[in-house]
N, C-alpha and C positions, 0 to 999 in steps of 0.2 A: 706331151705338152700339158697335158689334163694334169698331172702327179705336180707338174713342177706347179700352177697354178694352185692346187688343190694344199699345197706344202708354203708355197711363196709368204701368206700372212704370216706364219709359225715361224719362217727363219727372219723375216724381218723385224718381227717383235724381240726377238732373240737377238737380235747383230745390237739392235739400237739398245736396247738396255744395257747389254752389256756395254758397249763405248760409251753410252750414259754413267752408267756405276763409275769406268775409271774417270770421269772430268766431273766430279757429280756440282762441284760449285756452277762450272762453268754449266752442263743441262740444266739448272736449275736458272741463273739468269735468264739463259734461251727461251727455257718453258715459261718463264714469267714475261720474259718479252712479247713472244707469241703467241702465248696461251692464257697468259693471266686474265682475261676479260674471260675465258670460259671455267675459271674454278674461284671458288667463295673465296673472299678476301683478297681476291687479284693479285696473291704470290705464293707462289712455287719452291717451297724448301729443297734443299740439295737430296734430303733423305728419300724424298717421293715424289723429285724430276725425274729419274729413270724408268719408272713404272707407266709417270704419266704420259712422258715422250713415247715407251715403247707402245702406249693404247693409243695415243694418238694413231701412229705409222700402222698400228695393225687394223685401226679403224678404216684411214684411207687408203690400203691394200685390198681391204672385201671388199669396198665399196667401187676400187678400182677391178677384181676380179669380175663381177656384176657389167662394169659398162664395157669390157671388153667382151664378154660374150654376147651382150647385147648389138653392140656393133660389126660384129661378125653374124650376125642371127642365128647363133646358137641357144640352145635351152639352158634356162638357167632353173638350177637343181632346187627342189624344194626344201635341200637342207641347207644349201646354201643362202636361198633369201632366210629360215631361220635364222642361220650363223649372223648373217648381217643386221639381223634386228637385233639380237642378243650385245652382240660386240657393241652396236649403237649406245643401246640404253645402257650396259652394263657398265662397259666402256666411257658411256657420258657420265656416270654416275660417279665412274672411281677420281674420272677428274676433279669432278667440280668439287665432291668432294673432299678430295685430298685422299683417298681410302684405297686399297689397294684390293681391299675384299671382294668387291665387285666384279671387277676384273679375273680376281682366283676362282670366283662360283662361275663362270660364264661358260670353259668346258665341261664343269660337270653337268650341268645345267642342257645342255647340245646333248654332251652322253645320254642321259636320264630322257630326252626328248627322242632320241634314236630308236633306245631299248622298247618305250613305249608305241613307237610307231610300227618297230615288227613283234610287240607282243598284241596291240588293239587293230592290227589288220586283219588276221586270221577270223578275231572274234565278232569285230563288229563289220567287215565285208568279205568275209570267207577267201581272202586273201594272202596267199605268203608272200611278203614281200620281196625275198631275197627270191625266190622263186621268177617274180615279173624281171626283177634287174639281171638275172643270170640265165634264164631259163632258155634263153635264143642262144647261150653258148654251149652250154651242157647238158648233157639230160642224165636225170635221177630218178629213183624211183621217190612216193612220195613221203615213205621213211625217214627219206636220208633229207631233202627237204625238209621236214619238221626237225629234224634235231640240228640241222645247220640253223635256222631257224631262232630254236632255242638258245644255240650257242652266242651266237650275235646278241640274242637280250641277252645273256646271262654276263658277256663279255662287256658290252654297255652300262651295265648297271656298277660291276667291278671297274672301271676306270672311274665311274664317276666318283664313287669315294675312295680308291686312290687317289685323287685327285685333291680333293679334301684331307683328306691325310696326310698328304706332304704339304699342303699351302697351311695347315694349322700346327704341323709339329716341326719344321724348316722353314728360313729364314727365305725373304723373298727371289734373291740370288736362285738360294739351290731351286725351289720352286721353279720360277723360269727355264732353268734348267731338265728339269723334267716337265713340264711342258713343251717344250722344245724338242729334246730328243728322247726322253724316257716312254712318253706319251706314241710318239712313232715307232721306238723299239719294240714296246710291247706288242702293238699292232702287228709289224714283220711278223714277231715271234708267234701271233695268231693265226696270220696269213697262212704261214706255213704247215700249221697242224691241221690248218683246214685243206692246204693243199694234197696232204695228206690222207686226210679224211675222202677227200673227193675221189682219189685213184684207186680206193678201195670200193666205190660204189658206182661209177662212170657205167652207163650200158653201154656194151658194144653196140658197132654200126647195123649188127644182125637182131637185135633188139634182146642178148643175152643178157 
């Protein structure tokens, strides 16, 4: 339930632009119907209704992930209320503007905030972070700990200009498009090495 929450903004942003992109006159009325009092000059061209519609739906998706855990009395993650402050402002930016850019820097920006929070826990609360979120599952020695560690910043910082790299040298289309799925693929493709990495260093239950 967590994964499909955790995924839910990213495929909704994705569905609506894309059905945006094929009717782009008709999004483009819609968004000025319903939106025009939230972007400068209170209309919506066809070229930059899809992008707006899609920040809209992925705006009230976080903000929808938020009250449903809240409602449930669940914890809500502290990258998640990031994510939702980001998408807010980023998010409110690309509308009002008309600008799409905003919205393109918004995961890198998340990335870049990730990498630095398991690289500045170690040093400034002697902390490994992946360590407190894992550690009640598996036990490592504290080697393998530091370079999972590392791997996660070093993974974080490379999506983030990935990310930037396709939103600056690809058309907004493809962009979505790897945000969408390229952005998750990679991840699996991480998961896995790490999965990897872990069966080589798991102590047994005898503490070998």
């Amino acid at each position: 339930m967590k994964i499909f929450l955790d995924f839910l903004p990213i495929v909704l942003f994705f569905l609506t632009f894309n059905q945006a992109e094929k009717r782009a006159d008709e999004a483009a009325a819609l968004a000025t119907d319903w939106f025009g009092f939230m972007v400068a000059g209170g209309a919506v061209g066809a070229k930059e209704a899809p992008v707006l519609l899609a920040t809209v739906v992925v705006i009230l998706a976080t903000f929808a992930q938020v009250i449903y855990l809240k409602l449930r009395g669940q914890k809500v993650d502290t990258m998640l209320w990031i994510s939702l402050g980001l998408v807010t402002v980023m998010g409110g930016a690309t509308i009002y503007f008309h600008n799409d850019t905003f919205i393109k820097w918004k995961p890198s920006v998340l990335y870049w905030v990730m990498a630095a929070s398991f690289w500045l826990s170690p040093i400034l609360a002697n902390k490994n972070l992946l360590k407190l979120m894992m550690g009640d599952q598996i036990d490592l020695p504290a080697f393998a700990w530091r370079t999972l560690n590392l791997a996660w910043i070093a993974f974080f910082s490379f999506m983030g200009v990935l990310n930037l790299w396709v939103a600056y040298h690809y058309d907004t289309s493809t962009w979505v498009s790897f945000k969408s799925f390229g952005g998750m693929g990679l991840m699996f493709v991480f998961m896995v090495a790490q999965g990897f990495y872990l069966t080589r260093h798991l102590k047994s239950p005898d503490g070998e």
